[in-house]
PLY file of the C-alpha trace (Angstrom):
ply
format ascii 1.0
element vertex 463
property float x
property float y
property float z
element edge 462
property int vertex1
property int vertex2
end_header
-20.82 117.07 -21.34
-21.90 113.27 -21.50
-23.51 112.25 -18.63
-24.43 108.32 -17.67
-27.71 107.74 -15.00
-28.61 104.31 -14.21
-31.22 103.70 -11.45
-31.83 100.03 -9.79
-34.47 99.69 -7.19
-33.90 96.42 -4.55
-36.46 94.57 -2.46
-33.89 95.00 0.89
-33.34 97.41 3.32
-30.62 100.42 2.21
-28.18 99.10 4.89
-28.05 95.44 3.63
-27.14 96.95 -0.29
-24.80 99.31 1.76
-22.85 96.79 3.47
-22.93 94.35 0.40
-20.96 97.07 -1.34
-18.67 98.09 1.45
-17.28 94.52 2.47
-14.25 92.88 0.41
-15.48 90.90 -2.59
-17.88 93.32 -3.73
-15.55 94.62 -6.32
-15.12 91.25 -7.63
-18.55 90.20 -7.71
-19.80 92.95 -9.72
-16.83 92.48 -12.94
-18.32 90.81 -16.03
-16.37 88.01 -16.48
-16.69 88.96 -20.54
-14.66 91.62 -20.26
-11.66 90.12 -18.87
-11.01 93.05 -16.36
-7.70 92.12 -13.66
-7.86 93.27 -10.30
-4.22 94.93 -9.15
-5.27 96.80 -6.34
-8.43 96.88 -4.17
-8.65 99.18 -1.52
-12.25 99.74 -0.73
-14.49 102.83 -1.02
-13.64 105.19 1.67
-11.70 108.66 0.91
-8.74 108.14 -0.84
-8.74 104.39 -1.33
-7.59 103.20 -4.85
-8.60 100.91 -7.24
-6.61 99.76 -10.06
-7.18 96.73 -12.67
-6.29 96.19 -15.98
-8.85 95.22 -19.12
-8.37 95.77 -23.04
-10.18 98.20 -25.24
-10.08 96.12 -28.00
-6.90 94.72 -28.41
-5.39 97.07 -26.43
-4.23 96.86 -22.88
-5.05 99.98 -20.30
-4.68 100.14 -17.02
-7.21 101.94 -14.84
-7.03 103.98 -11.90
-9.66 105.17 -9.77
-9.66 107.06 -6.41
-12.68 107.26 -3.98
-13.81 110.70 -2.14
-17.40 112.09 -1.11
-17.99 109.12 1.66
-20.88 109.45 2.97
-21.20 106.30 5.87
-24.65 104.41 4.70
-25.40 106.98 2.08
-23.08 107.71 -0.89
-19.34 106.93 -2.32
-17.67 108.27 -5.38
-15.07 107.39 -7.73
-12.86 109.25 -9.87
-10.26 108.13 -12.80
-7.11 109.43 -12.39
-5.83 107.44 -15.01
-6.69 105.46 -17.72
-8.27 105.93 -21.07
-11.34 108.38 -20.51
-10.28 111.94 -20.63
-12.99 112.27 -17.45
-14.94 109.75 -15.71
-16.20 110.89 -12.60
-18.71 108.19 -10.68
-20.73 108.65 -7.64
-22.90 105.82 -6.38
-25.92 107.19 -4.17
-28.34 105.01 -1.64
-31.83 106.01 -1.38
-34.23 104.87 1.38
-37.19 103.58 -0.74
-40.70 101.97 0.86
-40.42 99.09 3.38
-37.24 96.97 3.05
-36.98 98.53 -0.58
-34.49 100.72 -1.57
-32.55 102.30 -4.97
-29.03 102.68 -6.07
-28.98 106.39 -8.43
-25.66 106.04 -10.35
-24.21 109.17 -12.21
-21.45 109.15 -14.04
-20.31 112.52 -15.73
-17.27 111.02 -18.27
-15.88 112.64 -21.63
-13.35 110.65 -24.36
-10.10 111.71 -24.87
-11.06 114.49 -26.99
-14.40 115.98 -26.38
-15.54 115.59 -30.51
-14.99 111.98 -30.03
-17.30 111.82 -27.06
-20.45 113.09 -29.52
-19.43 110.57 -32.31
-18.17 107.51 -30.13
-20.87 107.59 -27.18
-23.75 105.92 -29.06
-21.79 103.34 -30.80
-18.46 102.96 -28.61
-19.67 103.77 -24.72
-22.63 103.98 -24.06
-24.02 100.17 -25.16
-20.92 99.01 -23.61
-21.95 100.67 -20.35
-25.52 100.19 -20.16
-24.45 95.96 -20.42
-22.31 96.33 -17.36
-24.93 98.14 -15.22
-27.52 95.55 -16.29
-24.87 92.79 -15.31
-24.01 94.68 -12.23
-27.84 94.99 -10.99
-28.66 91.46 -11.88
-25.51 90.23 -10.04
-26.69 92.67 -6.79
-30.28 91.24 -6.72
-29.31 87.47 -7.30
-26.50 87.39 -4.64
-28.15 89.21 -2.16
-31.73 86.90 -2.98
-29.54 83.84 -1.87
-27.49 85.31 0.81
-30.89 86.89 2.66
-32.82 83.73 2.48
-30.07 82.41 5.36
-29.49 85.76 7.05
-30.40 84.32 10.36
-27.81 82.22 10.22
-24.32 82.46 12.10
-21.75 83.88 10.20
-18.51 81.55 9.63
-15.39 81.01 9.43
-14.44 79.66 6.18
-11.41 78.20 4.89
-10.88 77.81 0.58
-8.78 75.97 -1.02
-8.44 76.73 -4.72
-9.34 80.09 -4.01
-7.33 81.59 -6.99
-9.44 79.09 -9.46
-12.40 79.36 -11.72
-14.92 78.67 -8.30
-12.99 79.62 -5.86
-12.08 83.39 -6.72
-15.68 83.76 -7.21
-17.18 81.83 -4.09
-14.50 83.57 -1.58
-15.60 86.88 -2.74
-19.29 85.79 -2.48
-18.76 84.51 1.02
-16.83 87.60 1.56
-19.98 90.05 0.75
-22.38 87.76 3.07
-20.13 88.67 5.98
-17.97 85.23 6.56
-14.82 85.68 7.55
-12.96 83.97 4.56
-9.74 82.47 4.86
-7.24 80.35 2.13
-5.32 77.40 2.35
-2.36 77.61 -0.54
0.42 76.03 -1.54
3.97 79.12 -1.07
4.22 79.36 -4.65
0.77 80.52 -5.20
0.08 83.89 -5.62
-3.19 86.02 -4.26
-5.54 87.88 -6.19
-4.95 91.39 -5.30
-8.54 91.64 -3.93
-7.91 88.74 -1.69
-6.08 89.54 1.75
-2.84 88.52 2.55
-3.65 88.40 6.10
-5.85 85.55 5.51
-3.75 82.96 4.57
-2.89 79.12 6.06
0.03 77.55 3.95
0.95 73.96 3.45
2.49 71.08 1.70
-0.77 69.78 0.10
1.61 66.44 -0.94
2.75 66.40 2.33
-0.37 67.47 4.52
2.60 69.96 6.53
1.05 72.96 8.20
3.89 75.74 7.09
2.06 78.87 7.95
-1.15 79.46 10.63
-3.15 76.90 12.05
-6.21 74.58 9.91
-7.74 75.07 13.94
-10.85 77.34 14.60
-12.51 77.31 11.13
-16.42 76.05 10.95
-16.31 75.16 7.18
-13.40 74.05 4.64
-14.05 74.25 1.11
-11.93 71.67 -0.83
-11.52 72.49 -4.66
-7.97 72.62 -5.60
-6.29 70.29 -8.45
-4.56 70.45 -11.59
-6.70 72.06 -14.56
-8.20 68.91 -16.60
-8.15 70.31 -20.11
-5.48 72.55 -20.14
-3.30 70.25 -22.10
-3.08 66.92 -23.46
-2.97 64.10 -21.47
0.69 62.21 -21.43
1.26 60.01 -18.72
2.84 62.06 -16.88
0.15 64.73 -17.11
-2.71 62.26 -16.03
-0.27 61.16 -12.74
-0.57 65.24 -12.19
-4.34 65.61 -12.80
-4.64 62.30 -9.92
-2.41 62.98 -7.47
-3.19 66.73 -7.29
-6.61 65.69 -6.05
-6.51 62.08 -4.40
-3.17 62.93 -1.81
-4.07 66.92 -1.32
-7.69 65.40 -0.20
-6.84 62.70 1.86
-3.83 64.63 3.46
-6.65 67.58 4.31
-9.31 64.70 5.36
-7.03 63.34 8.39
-5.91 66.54 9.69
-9.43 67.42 9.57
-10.33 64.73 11.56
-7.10 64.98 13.92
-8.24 68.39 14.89
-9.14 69.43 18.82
-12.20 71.44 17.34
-13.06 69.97 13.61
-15.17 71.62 11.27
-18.98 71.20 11.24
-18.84 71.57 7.48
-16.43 69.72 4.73
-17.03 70.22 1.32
-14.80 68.57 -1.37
-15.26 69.21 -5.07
-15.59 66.04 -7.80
-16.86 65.87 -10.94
-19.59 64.25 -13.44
-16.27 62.52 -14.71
-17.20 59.67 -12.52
-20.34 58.77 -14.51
-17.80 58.24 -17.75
-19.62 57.87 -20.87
-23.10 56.29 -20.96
-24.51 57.35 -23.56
-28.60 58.91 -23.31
-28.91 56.46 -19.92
-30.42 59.32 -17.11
-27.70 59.41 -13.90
-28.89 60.84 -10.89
-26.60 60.22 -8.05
-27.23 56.68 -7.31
-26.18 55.79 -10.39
-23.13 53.56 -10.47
-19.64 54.43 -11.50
-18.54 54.60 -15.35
-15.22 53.24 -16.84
-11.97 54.66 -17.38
-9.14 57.41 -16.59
-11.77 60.38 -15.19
-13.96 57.63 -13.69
-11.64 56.26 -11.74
-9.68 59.08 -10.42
-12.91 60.51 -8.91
-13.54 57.65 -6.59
-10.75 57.70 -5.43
-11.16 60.92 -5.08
-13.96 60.78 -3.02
-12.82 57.94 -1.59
-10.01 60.26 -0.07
-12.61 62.21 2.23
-13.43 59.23 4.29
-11.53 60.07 7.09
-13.46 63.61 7.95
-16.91 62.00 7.40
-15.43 58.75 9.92
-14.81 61.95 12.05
-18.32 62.70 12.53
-17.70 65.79 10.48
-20.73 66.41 7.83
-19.07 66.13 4.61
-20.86 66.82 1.01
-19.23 65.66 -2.02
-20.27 67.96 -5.21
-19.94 66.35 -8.86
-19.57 69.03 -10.75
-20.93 69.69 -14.40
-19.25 72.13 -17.00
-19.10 75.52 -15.04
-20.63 77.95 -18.01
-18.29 81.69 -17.46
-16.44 83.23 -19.71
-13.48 84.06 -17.48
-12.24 79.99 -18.12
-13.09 76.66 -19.06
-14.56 75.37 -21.77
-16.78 78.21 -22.66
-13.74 80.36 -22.93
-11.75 78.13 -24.88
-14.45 77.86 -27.76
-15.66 81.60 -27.53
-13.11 82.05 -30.77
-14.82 79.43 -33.17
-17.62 80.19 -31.94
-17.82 83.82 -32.68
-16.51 82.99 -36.06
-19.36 80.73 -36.91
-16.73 78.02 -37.26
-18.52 76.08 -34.08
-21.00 73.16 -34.85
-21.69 69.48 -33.82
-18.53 68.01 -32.98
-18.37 64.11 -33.98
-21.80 63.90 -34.48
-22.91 66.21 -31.74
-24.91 63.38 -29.89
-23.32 63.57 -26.85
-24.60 65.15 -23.74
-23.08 67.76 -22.08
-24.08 68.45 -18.22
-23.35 72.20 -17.63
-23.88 74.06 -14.66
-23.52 78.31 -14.48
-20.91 79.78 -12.09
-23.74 82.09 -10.17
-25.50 78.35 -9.60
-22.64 76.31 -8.58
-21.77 79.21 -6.29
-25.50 79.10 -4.95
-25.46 75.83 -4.69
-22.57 75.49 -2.55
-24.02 78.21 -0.22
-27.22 76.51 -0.36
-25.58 73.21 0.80
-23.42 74.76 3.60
-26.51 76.13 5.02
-28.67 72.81 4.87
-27.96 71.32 8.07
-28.97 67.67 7.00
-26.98 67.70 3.64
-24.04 65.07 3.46
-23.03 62.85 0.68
-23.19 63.17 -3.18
-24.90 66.00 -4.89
-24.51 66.36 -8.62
-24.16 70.19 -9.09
-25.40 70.74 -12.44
-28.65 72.30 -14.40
-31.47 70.17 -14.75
-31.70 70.54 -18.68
-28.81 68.68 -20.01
-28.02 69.40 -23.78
-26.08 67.32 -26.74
-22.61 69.33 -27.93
-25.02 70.14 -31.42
-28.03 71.60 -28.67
-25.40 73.86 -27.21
-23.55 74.93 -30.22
-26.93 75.75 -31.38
-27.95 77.36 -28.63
-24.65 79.40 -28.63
-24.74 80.49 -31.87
-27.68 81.98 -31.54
-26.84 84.08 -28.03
-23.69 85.49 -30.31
-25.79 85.56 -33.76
-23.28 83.43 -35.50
-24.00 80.96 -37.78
-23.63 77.24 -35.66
-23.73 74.43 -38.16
-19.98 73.81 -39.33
-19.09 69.92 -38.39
-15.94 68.74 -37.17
-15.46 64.65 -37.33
-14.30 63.07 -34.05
-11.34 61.95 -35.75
-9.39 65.12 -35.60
-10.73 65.78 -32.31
-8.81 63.03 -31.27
-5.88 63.91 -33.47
-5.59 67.15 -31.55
-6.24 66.45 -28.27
-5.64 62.56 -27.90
-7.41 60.92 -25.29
-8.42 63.91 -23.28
-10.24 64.93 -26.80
-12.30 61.78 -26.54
-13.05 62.25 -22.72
-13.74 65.64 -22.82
-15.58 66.46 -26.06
-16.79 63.47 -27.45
-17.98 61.48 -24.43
-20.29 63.01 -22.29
-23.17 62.37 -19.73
-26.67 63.04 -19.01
-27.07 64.03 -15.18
-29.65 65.10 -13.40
-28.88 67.23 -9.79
-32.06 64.64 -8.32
-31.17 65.06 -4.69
-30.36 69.10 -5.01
-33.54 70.12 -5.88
-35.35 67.47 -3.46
-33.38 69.53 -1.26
-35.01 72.27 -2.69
-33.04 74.55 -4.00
-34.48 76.96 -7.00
-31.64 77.32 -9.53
-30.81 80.46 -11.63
-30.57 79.04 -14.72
-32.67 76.28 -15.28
-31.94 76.05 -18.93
-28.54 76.80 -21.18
-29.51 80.34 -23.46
-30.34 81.98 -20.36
-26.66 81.28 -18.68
-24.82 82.01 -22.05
-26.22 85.48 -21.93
-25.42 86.20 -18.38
-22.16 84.77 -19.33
-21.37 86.70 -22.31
-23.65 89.73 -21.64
-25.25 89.12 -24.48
-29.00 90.47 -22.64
-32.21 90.49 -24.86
0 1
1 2
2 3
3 4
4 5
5 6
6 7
7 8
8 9
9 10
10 11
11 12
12 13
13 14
14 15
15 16
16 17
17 18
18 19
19 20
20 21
21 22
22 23
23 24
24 25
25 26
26 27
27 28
28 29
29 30
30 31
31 32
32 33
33 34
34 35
35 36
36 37
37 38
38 39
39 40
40 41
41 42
42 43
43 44
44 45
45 46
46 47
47 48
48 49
49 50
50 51
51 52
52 53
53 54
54 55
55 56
56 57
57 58
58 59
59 60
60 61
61 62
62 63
63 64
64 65
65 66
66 67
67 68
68 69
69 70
70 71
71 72
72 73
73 74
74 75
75 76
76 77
77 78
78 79
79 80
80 81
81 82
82 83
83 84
84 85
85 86
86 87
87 88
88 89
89 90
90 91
91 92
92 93
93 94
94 95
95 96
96 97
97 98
98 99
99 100
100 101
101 102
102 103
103 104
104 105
105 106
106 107
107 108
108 109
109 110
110 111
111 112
112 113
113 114
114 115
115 116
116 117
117 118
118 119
119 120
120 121
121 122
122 123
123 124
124 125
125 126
126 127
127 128
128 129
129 130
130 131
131 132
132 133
133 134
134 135
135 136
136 137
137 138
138 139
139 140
140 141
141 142
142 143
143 144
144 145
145 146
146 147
147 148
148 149
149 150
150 151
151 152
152 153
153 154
154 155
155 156
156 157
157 158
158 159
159 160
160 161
161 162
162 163
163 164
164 165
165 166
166 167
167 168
168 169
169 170
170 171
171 172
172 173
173 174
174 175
175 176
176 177
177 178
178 179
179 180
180 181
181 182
182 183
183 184
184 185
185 186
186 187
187 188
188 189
189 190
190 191
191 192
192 193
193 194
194 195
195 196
196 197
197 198
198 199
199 200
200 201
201 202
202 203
203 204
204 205
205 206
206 207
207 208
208 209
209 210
210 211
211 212
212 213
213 214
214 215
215 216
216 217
217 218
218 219
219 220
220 221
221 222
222 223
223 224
224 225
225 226
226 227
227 228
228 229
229 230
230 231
231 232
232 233
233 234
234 235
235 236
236 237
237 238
238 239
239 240
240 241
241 242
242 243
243 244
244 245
245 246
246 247
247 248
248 249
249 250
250 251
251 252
252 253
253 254
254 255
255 256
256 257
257 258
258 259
259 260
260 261
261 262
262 263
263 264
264 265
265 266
266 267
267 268
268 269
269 270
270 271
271 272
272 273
273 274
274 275
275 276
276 277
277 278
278 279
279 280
280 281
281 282
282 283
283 284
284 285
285 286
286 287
287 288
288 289
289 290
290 291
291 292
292 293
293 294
294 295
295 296
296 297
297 298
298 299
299 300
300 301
301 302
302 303
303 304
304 305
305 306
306 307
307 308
308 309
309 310
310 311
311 312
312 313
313 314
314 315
315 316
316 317
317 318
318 319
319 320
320 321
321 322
322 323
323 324
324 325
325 326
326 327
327 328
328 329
329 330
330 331
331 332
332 333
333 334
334 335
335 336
336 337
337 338
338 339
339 340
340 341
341 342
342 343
343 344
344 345
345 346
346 347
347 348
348 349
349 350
350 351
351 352
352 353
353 354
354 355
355 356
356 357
357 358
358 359
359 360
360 361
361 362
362 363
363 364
364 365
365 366
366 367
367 368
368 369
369 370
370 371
371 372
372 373
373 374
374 375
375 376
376 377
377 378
378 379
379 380
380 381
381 382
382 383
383 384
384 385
385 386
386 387
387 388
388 389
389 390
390 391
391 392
392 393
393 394
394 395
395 396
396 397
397 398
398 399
399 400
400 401
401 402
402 403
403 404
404 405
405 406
406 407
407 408
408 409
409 410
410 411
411 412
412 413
413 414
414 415
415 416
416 417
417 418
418 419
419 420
420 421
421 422
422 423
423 424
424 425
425 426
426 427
427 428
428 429
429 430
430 431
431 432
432 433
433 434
434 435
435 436
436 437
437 438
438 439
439 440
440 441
441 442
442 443
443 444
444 445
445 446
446 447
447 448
448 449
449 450
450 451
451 452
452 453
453 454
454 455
455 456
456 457
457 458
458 459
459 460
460 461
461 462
């Protein structure tokens, strides 16, 4: 009978890992984003609450179903499949008073394949390494969230409304938020659809071209979170597409901005996303955020942008603008999109590879976000990206080596721009080299300093 133990031993008390794990979000927060797992129902951990998502083995789809028994309040919760494609897998999840403020999550999981021969043959090779990456992710993602939310755990705990929520960021910041004990809310648009870990009772919906209020109130919320706008490089950029990418950002933000403002109690906190698109291409000149504005499409469209806020900050109300580097997670973006090549060893310097490339990790621009919130004095720019920028060859390098694939195959900017026109040319082959100066004179410690580090968090790809 196969049986999985895992034990992780945290510097907090056993009721701040117990209530980390029993608020909404947790779920979510704990998913590697490599293995493209889907929520489709979250019902918490008490007796007889399910869980379902759906993930591939392989190429091929299953759906998982697991149903909790064995609560113990504070001490213990268990999980069992009752369908999907183990023929057992039976979880409980204990927590063990350690020394002062230390305590240790024992994890046993008693599981068998399909057919029990299988289990002897496939463990080693098929589970069990498979496993043992998920539970390092999962303990690494426990300690490092919990790190950032205890250093403000004397703070008040908020009322927070997200826009974006069902993005890249924002499905990953709500349920952060969520497992630090704010009460999370989202604004959204009435044709989009919630995460199924996201609650339905929790929702404001407007006209974000219109700035109409259709459902609940923007009233009684101490921070708004502004990230919503069309994707950038999901497809080539035709006139029409580049009047999308503009106006789903300039007229959603400066519709938000004056009811903001308008507002009997306003926020204390606005925070509107941009992007290191305003810098444009400058080649290996340093840009901190003093630096002045580039030239072109993404250039311009981020001032105004920006721009679009001025009404909450002529409010009084403290509002932090957050230029935004390429997030690094392989659940979307950029690193997703080249994960194919790149595991093919087809992925080298792209036109020359000279171009820099400011990146940022999700956990980091999460962090910083919560970091920012928290700092009373912050307002303004902050460039939220890693402080060790890299040229396109640097990271294909450095990729190639997290996924031990060869990373040296060129491709000439010409068919870059053949393919993907002039969003080809702003996105791959320009680039710039910024520096987050007045985050860390803030001083905030990032997670990944440095690009190998955040691929293999990203890709579970752990030494």
């Amino acid at each position: 009978m196969p049986l999985f133990e895992h034990t992780a031993t945290f510097p907090f008390s056993r009721e701040t890992v117990w209530n980390w794990h029993a608020r909404p979000g947790a779920v979510r927060r704990i998913m590697p984003d490599w293995e493209g797992i889907r929520p489709v129902e979250v019902g918490g951990i008490t007796d007889g609450a399910v869980t379902e998502f759906r993930m591939k083995i392989g190429i091929v789809p299953q759906r998982w179903v697991a149903k909790h028994y064995d609560y113990v309040e504070g001490q213990q919760f268990c999980d069992n499949m009752v369908k999907g494609p183990f023929g057992r897998w039976n979880h409980v999840h204990k927590f063990v008073d350690g020394g002062e403020n230390e305590m240790t999550i024992d994890d046993k999981i008693d599981w068998k394949l399909p057919f029990h021969f299988f289990s002897r043959i496939g463990a080693p090779i098929m589970v069990m390494p498979r496993v043992r990456t998920m539970f390092k992710h999962r303990t690494r993602r426990i300690l490092a969230d919990l790190s950032r939310q205890q250093m403000f755990k004397d703070e008040p705990r908020r009322r927070i409304l997200i826009t974006g929520s069902t993005g890249l960021i924002g499905t990953q910041l709500g349920a952060f938020l969520e497992t630090d004990g704010h009460d999370v809310h989202r604004l959204m648009r009435p044709s989009t659809k919630l995460h199924a870990d996201q609650d339905a009772n929790k929702i404001v919906r407007w006209n974000d071209m219109t700035g109409e209020i259709l459902e609940g109130s923007l009233e009684g919320f101490d921070v708004v979170i502004h990230l919503a706008g069309a994707g950038i490089g999901d497809k080539r950029w035709s006139k029409k597409r580049k009047k999308l990418i503009a106006q789903s950002r300039i007229i959603p933000t400066q519709n938000l901005s004056s009811a903001l403002a308008a507002l009997e109690t306003p926020p204390s906190v606005y925070m509107c996303a941009s992007a290191v698109g305003f810098y444009d291409n400058r080649g290996d000149e340093e840009l901190d955020e003093t630096s002045s504005i580039g030239d072109g499409f993404l250039a311009e469209m981020c001032k105004k942008w920006e721009d679009a806020t001025t009404a909450a900050s002529d409010a009084g109300i403290r509002t932090i603008l957050m230029r935004t580097g390429i997030v690094q997670t392989a659940a979307g973006g950029m690193l997703e999109q080249i994960l194919l090549p790149a595991k093919l060893g087809a992925l080298g310097p792209i036109g020359g590879g000279r171009q820099w490339q400011s990146w940022i990790s999700l956990d980091d621009q999460i962090y910083a976000m919560h970091f920012l919130m928290n700092q009373h004095e912050a307002s303004g720019v902050y460039n939220l990206t890693a402080p060790n920028p890299v040229t396109q060859k640097q990271f294909a390098k450095n990729l190639g080596k997290v996924l031990r694939r060869p990373a040296f195959a060129p491709a000439p900017g010409f068919v870059m721009k053949i393919l993907f026109g002039q969003m080809g040319k702003a996105l791959i082959l320009d680039g710039q080299k910024v520096y987050p100066k007045r985050l860390l004179e803030s001083g905030y410690k990032f997670e990944h300093e440095t690009l190998e580090p955040a691929l293999r968090d990203a890709l579970g790809r752990f030494n």
